[in-house]
C-alpha positions as CSV (number, residue, x, y, z in Angstrom):
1,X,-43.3,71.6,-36.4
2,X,-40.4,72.0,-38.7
3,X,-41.2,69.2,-41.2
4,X,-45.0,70.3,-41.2
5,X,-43.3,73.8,-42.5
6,X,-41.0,71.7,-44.8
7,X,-44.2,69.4,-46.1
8,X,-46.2,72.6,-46.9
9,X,-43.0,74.5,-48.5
10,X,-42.6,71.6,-50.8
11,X,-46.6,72.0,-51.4
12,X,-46.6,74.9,-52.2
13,X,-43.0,74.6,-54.5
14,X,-44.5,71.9,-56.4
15,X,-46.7,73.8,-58.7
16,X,-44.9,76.7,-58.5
17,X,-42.0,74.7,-60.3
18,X,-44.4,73.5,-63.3
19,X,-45.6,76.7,-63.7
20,X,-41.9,77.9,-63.9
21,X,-41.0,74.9,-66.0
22,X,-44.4,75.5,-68.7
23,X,-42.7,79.6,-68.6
24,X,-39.2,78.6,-69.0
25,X,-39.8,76.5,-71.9
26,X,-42.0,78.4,-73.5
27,X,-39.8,81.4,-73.3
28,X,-36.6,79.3,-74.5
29,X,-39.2,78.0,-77.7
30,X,-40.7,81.4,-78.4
31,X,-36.5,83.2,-78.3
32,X,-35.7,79.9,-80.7
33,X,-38.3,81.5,-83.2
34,X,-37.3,85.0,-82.6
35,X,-33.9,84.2,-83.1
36,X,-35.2,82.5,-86.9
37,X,-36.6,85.5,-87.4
38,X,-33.8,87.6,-86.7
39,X,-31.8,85.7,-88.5
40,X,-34.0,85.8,-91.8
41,X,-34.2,90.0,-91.2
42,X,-30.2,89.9,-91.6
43,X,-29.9,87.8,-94.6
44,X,-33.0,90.4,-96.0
45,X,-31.0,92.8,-94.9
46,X,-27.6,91.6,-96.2
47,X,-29.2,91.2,-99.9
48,X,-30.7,93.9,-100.2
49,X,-27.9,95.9,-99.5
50,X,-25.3,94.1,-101.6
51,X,-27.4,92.1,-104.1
52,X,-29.8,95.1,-105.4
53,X,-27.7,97.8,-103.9
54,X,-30.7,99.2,-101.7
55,X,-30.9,99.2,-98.3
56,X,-34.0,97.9,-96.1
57,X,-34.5,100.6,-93.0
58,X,-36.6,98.5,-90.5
59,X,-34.2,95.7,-90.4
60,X,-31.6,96.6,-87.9
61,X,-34.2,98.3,-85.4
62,X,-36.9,95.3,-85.5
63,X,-33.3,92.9,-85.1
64,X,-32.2,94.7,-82.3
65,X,-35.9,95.0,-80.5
66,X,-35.8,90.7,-80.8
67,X,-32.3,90.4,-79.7
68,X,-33.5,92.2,-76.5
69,X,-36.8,89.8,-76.2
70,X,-35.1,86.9,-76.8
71,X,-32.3,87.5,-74.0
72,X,-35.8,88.0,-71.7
73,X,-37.5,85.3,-72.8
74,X,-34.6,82.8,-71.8
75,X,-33.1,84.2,-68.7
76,X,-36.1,82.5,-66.7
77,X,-34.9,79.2,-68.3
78,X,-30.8,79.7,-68.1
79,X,-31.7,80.6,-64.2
80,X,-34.1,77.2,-63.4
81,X,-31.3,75.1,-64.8
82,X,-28.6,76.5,-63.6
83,X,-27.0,77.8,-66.6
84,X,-26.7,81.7,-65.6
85,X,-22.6,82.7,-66.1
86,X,-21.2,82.2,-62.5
87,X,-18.1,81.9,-60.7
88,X,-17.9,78.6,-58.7
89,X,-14.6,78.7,-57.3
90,X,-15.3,80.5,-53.8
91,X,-18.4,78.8,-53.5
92,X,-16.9,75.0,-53.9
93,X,-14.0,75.7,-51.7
94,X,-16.6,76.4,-48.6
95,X,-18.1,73.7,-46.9
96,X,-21.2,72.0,-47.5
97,X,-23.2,74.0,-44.7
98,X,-21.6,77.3,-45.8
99,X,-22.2,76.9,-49.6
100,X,-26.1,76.4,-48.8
101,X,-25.9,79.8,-46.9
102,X,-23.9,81.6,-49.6
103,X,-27.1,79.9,-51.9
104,X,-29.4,81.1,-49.6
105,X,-28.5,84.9,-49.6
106,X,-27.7,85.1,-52.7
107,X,-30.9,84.3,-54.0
108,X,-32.7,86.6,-51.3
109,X,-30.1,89.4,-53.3
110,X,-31.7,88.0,-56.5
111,X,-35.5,88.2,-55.3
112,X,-34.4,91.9,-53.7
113,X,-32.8,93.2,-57.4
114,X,-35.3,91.6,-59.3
115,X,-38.6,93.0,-56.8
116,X,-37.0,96.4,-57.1
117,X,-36.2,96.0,-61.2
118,X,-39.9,95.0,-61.7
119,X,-41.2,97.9,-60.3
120,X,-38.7,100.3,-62.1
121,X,-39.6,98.1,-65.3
122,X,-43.4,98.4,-65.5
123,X,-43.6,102.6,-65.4
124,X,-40.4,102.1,-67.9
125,X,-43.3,100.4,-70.0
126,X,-45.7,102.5,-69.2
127,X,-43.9,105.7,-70.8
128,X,-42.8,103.4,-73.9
129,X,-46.6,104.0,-74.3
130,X,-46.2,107.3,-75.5
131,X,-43.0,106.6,-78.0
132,X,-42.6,104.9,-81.4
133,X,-39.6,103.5,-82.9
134,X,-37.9,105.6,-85.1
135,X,-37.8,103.4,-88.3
136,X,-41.2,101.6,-87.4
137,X,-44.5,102.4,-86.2
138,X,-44.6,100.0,-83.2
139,X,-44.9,101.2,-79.9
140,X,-42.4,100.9,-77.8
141,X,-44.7,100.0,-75.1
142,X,-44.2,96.2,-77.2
143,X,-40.6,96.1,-76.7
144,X,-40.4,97.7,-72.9
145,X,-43.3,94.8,-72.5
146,X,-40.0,91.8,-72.1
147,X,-39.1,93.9,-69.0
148,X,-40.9,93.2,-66.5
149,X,-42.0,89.5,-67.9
150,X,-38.1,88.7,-67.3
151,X,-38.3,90.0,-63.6
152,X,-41.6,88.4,-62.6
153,X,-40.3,85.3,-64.3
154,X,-37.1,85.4,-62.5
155,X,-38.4,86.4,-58.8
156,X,-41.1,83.7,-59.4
157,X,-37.6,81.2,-60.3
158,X,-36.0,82.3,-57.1
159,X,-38.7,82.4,-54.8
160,X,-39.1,77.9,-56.0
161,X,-35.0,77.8,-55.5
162,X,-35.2,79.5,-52.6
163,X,-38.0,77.0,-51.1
164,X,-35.8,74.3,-52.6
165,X,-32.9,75.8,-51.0
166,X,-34.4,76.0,-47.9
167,X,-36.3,72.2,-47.5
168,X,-33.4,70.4,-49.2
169,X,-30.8,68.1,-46.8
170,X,-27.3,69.5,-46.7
171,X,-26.5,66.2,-47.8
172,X,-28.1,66.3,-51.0
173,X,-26.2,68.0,-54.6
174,X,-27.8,71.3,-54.1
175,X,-27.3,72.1,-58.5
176,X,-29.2,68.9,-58.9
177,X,-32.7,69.6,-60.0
178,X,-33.9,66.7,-57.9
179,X,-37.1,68.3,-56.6
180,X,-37.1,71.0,-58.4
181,X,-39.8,70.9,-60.7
């Protein structure tokens, strides 16, 4: 009974994880070009003001709104491969069975923040409907729009580690992404 719920887990993780992995990577590509962009709207910015002593006022704002999409667009990625910020000590002095718990509830407190975040996020976006920025006429519907793309994205990334978690032998290197699409 057990390995027929651990064969159909894995089923059902498989293409879960390439759809995570197609997200992931197009989210990384897309903040690589935002953060070109960004970059170029500085160095506008930065001659304008200094070379013909006048100042560019969209700049900054339209800098700051891709600053924000691009930390959304590659959290999905920096969580699927293990590259969030995270304090290992505690976890590596526990033993194997008790560092595959700790992994376990922590991502059910990931999938529980980021459930709860997404549905905050998307009537967040829905009143960005109604408000421009202040130094350009976009929407800010647009911006507010990274929100809840990065919690979907992330729940989606926990509910495949949390399969993974859950179907893997303790005996195997549970950072791996062996199986883990």
């Amino acid at each position: 009974m057990l390995s027929t719920i651990t064969k159909v887990l894995k089923t059902i993780n498989k293409p879960l994880g390439q759809l995570n992995n197609i997200n992931a990577t197009i989210g990384k590509n897309s903040a690589g070009i935002l953060l070109a962009m960004m970059v170029l709207m500085i160095i506008a910015q930065v001659g304008f003001r200094y070379i013909l002593n006048d100042s560019l006022t969209w700049t900054e704002e339209l800098s700051k709104f891709a600053m924000v999409w691009i930390a959304c667009l590659v959290a999905p990625w920096a969580y699927l491969h293990h590259l969030n910020v995270s304090i290992d000590m505690f976890h590596e002095a526990l033993p194997k069975g008790m560092q595959r718990i700790a992994e376990i509830i922590i991502t059910l407190l990931v999938l529980i923040i980021t459930f709860q975040f997404f549905k905050y996020s998307v009537g967040f976006v829905s009143n960005g409907m109604s408000i421009n920025a202040a130094s350009v006429p976009i929407s800010l519907f647009y911006i507010y729009l990274c929100m809840p793309y990065v919690f979907a994205s992330l729940f989606l990334v926990g509910i495949e580690k949390l399969i993974h978690y859950c179907t893997v032998p303790l005996n195997n290197d549970m950072n791996s992404t062996e199986g883990v699409v």
